[in-house]
ZAKE-147453 format. One record per residue (C-alpha): x, y, z; residue in three letters. Coordinates in steps of 0.25 Angstrom, whole numbers, plus 2048, in hexadecimal, padded with zeros to 3 digits. Example, Ala and Ser with C-alpha at 12.3 -4.5 7.8 and 13.67 -1.06 7.14 Angstrom:
! ZAKE-147453
8317EE81FALA
8377FC81DSER
//
This chain:
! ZAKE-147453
825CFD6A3UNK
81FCF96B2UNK
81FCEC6B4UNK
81BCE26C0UNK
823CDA6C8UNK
81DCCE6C6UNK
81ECCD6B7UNK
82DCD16B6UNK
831CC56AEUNK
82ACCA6A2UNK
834CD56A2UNK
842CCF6A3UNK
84DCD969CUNK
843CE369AUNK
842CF16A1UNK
836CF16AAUNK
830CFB6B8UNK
82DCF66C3UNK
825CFE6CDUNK
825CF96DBUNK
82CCF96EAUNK
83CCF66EFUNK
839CE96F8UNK
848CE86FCUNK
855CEF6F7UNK
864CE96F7UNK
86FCEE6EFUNK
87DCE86EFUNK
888CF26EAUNK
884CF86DDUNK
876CF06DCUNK
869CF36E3UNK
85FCE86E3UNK
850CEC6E5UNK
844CE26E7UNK
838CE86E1UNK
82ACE66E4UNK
81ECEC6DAUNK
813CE46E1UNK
814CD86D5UNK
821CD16DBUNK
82FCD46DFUNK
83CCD66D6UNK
84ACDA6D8UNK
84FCE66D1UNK
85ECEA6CFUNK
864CF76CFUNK
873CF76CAUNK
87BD046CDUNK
882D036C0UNK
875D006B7UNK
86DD0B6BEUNK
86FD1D6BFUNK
874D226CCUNK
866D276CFUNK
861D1B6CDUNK
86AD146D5UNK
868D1D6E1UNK
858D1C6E0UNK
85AD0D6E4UNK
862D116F0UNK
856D1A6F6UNK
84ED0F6F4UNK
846D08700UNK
83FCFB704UNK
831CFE6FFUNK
834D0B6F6UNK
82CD0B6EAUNK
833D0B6DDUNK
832D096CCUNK
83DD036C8UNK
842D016BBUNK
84BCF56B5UNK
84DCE96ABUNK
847CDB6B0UNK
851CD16B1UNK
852CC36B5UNK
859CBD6C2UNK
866CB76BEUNK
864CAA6C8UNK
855CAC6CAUNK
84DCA96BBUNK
840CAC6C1UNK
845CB86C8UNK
848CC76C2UNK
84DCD46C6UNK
84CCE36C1UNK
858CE96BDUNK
856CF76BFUNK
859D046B8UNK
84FD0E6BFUNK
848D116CBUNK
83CD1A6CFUNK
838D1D6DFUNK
82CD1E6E1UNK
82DD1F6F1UNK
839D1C6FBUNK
832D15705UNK
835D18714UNK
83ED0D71DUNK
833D0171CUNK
82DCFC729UNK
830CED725UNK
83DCEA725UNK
844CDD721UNK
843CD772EUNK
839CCF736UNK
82DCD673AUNK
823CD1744UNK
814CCE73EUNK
810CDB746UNK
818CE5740UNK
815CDE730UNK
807CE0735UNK
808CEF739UNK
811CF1729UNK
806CE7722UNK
805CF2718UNK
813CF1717UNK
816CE2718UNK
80DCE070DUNK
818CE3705UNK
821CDA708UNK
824CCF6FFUNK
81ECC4708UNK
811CCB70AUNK
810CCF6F9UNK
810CC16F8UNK
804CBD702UNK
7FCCC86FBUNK
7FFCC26EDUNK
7FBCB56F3UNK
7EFCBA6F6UNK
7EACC06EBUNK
7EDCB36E2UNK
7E5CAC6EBUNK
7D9CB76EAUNK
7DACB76DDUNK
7D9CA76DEUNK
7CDCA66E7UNK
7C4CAF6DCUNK
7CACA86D0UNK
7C6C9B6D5UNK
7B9C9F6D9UNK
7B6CA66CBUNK
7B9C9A6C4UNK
7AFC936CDUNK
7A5C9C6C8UNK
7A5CA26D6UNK
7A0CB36D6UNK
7A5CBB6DEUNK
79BCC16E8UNK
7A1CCB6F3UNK
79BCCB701UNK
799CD670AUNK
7A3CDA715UNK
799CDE71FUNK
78ECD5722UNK
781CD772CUNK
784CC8732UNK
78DCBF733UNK
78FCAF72BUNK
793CA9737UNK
791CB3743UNK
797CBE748UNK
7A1CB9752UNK
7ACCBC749UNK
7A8CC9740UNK
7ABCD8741UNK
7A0CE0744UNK
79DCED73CUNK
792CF9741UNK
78BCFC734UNK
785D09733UNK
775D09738UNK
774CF9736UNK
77CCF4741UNK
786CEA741UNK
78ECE1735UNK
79ACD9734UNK
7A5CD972BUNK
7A4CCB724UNK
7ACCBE728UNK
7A5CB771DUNK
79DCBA70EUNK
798CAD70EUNK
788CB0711UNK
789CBC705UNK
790CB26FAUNK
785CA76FEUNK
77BCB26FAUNK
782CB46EDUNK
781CA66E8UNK
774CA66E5UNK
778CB26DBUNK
786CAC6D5UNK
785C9E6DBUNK
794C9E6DFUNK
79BCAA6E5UNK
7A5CB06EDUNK
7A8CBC6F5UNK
7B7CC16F9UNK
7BACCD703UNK
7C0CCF712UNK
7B9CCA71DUNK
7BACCC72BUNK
7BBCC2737UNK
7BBCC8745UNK
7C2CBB74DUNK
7CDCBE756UNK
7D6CB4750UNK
7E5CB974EUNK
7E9CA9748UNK
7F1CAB73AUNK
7E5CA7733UNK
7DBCB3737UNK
7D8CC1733UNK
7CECCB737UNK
7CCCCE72AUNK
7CFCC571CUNK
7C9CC2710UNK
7BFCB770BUNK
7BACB0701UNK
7ACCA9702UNK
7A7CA26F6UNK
799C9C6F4UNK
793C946EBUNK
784C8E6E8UNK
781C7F6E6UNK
790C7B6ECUNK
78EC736F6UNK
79AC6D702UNK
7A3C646FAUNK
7A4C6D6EDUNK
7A6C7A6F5UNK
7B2C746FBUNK
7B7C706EFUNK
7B6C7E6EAUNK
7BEC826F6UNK
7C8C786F1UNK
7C9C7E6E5UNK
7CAC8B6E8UNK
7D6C876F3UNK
7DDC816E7UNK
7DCC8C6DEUNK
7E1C966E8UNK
7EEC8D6EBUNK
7F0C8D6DCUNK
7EFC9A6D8UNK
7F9C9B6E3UNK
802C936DFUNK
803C976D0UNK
803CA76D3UNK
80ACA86E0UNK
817CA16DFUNK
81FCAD6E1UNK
818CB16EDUNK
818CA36F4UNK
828CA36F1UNK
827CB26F9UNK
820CAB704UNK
826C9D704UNK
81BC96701UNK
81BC886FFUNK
812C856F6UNK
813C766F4UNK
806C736FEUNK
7FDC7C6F5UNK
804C746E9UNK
800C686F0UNK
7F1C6C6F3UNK
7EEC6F6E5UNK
7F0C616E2UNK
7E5C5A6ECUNK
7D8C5A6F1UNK
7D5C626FFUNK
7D2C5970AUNK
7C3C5A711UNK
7BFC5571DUNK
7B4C57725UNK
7B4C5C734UNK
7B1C4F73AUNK
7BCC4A733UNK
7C5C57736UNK
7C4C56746UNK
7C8C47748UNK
7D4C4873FUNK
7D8C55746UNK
7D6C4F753UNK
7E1C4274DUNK
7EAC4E74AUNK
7EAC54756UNK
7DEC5F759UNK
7D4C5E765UNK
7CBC6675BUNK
7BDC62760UNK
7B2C5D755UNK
7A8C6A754UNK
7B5C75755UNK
7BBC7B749UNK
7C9C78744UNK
7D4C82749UNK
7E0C85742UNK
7E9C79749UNK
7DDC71743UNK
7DDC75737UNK
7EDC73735UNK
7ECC6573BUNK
7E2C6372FUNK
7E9C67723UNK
7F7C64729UNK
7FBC59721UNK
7F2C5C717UNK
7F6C62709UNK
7E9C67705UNK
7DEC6F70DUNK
7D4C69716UNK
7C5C6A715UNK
7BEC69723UNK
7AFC6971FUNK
7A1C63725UNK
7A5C6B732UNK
79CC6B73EUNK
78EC7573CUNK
790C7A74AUNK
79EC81748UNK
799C8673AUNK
78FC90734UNK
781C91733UNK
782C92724UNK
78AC84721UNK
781C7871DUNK
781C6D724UNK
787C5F722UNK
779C5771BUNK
782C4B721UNK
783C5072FUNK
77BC5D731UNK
786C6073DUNK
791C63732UNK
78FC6D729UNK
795C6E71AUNK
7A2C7771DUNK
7B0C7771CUNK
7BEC7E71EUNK
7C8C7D716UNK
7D8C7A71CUNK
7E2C7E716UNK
7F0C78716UNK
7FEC7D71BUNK
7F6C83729UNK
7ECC8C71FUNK
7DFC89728UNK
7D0C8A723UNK
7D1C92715UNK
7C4C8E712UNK
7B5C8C717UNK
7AAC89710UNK
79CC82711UNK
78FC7E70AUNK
786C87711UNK
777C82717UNK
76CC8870AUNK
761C83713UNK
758C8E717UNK
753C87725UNK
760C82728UNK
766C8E725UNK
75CC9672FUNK
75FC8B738UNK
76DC8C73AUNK
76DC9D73BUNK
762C9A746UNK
76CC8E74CUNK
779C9A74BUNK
76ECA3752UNK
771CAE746UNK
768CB8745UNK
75FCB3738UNK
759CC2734UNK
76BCC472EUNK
769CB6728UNK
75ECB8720UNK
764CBB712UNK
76CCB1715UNK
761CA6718UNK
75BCAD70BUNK
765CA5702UNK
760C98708UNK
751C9D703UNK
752CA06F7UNK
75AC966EDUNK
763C906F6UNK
76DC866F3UNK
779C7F6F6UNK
784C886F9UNK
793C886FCUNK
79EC91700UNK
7ABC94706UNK
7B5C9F70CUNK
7C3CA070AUNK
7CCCA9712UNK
7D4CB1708UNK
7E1CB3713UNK
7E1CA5716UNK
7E3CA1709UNK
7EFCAB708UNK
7F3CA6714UNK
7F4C95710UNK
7F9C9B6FFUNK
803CA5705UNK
809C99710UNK
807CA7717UNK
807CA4729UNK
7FDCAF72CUNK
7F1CB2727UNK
7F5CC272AUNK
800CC271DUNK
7F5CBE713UNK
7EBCC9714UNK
7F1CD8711UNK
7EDCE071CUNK
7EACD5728UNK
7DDCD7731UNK
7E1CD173EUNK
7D9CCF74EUNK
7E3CD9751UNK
7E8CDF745UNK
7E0CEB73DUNK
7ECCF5736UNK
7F1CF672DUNK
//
């Protein structure tokens, strides 16, 4: 009977196949040791001259780092590890003996994993990252369905932009001129509400800056949400919320993962217990300057910034009420000081950055118009958009969170390249 990896234990002293790929191969005199990897998790599997055929015996020989196999044996428990359990083996089918393998044991530069990434993904570190990842997908869309949020895809290319085009990618389209590749879904999910009231989209977008810091792709993947009749406070609290729920579906699904990476989960632990912190921009800049920033009121934080922020925190840091001038048209405006406008970004502990923006965006028609004739954008592309604000409109909240970012802070992962499968980069396209 096939079986997985991951569910071994339900298997003990009985005879189970395994279908998979030789990790790493040692023997010791009469024994071969083999780890095995089916794509589910990792196990040792014992061949025994005496308790397999010659034939059998000399498979194993032949085999190679990577060769694919299905492997036959009775699941047995560690004698010093309870938690732990091995294959004792009894037969093996090769499926392919795979060639010298181009990553050896030894330290390879970031360059050389990058040209093998269709490789490297199989090593034990990255199989780890990806599974991160998927838990936290998994999370993101749990939590917003239980909040009654619908999921409401966006298109990828886009004939203007949400906040200019300084940073998008161009695209000739047929007979029409030219689009963009999205950096954002935000302006479609606004449409949306007025259909399902609260929504999200979740798809790759593209971002053409010519950044090469550790928190930067070309291309990674979003998830905007939206929501009617929220207003500032509540959508940060859903952020909150959502933050939460990622870091505890983490910890309960991924422990063998974070052992794999070395993960020290006790700050993730410890942010489950309290409230995130939120203080406003004003507040932000005059505290940074008592910690040693020359940041100047009206610039946005950088990454020292942000670090200096959250250093001794144990939870995440809203910054919110930001300056309108730095901001988008589409953010409303402070009613206690219409030179702020109600925004934040999120800052995540242990160096993770901005893992969050959001903001109440402006449902007045005029002010609206306004602001697109202040940013000097042409109004003809905004007037769906200004459509919203005409008919029905309401108070209306939303956010963004980076899918890779949040890898990145779960996994304890250094850059932002590991926690995306195949990385898009300023100077990096293959594979």
């Amino acid at each position: 009977m096939r079986t997985y990896i991951h569910e071994i234990d339900k298997y003990i002293d009985h005879e189970v196949t395994l279908k998979g790929w030789l990790v790493n191969k040692r023997s010791s005199g009469k024994i071969i040791f083999l780890e095995i990897r089916d794509g589910s998790g990792f196990i040792q599997a014992i061949i025994t001259q005496d308790g397999v055929s010659k034939q059998i015996w000399e498979l194993a020989n032949t085999l190679t780092q990577e060769s694919s196999l299905i492997i036959t044996g009775i699941v047995s428990q560690h004698p010093k590890k309870p938690s732990v359990f091995e294959l004792q083996v009894s037969t093996i089918q090769i499926i392919n003996i795979a060639q010298e393998y181009p990553i050896s044991k030894k330290e390879h530069g970031p360059d050389f994993l990058l040209n093998e990434r269709h490789l490297w993904l199989r090593s034990k570190r990255q199989w780890a990252i990806l599974k991160v990842r998927d838990v936290v997908e998994t999370a993101i869309h749990q939590y917003l369905h239980e909040q009654f949020f619908v999921r409401t895809d966006s298109p990828i290319l886009t004939p203007n932009a949400c906040e200019g085009t300084t940073t998008l990618f161009p695209v000739p389209y047929f007979n029409l001129g030219e689009v963009y590749l999205a950096q954002t879904g935000q302006l479609y999910i606004e449409a949306a509400i007025g259909s399902v009231g609260r929504c999200y989209d979740f798809g790759p977008v593209f971002r053409a800056e010519k950044s090469t810091t550790k928190r930067h792709l070309t291309e990674f993947w979003m998830m905007d949400a939206e929501a009617a009749f929220v207003e500032h406070e509540e959508n940060m609290q859903i952020q909150e919320e959502l933050v939460k729920a990622i870091a505890k579906q983490c910890l309960k699904k991924c422990q063998e993962e974070f052992a794999i990476l070395e993960r020290d989960t006790t700050p993730l632990e410890k942010m489950l217990t309290q409230s995130f912190r939120r203080v406003t921009y004003e507040e932000a800049i005059p505290l940074l300057h008592s910690l040693g920033s020359d940041i100047k009121f009206g610039e946005d934080l950088g990454n020292d910034d942000e670090r200096l922020l959250t250093k001794e925190s144990e939870v995440p840091v809203f910054i919110h009420k930001w300056p309108k001038t730095i901001k988008p048209f589409y953010m409303k405006r402070d009613p206690e000081n219409t030179d702020l406008v109600l925004n934040n970004d999120l800052i995540g502990i242990e160096g993770a950055g901005e893992i969050v923006g959001g903001s109440q965006r402006e449902d007045d028609y005029e002010i609206l118009l306004g602001r697109i004739r202040e940013e000097g954008l042409p109004e003809k592309d905004y007037a769906w958009y200004l459509d919203l604000r005409k008919y029905g409109s309401v108070a209306h909240s939303g956010f963004g969170i980076g899918v890779e970012r949040m890898v990145r802070w779960m996994s304890g992962t250094e850059h932002i390249r590991e926690c995306i499968p195949f990385p898009r980069l300023v100077n990096r396209m293959r594979p």
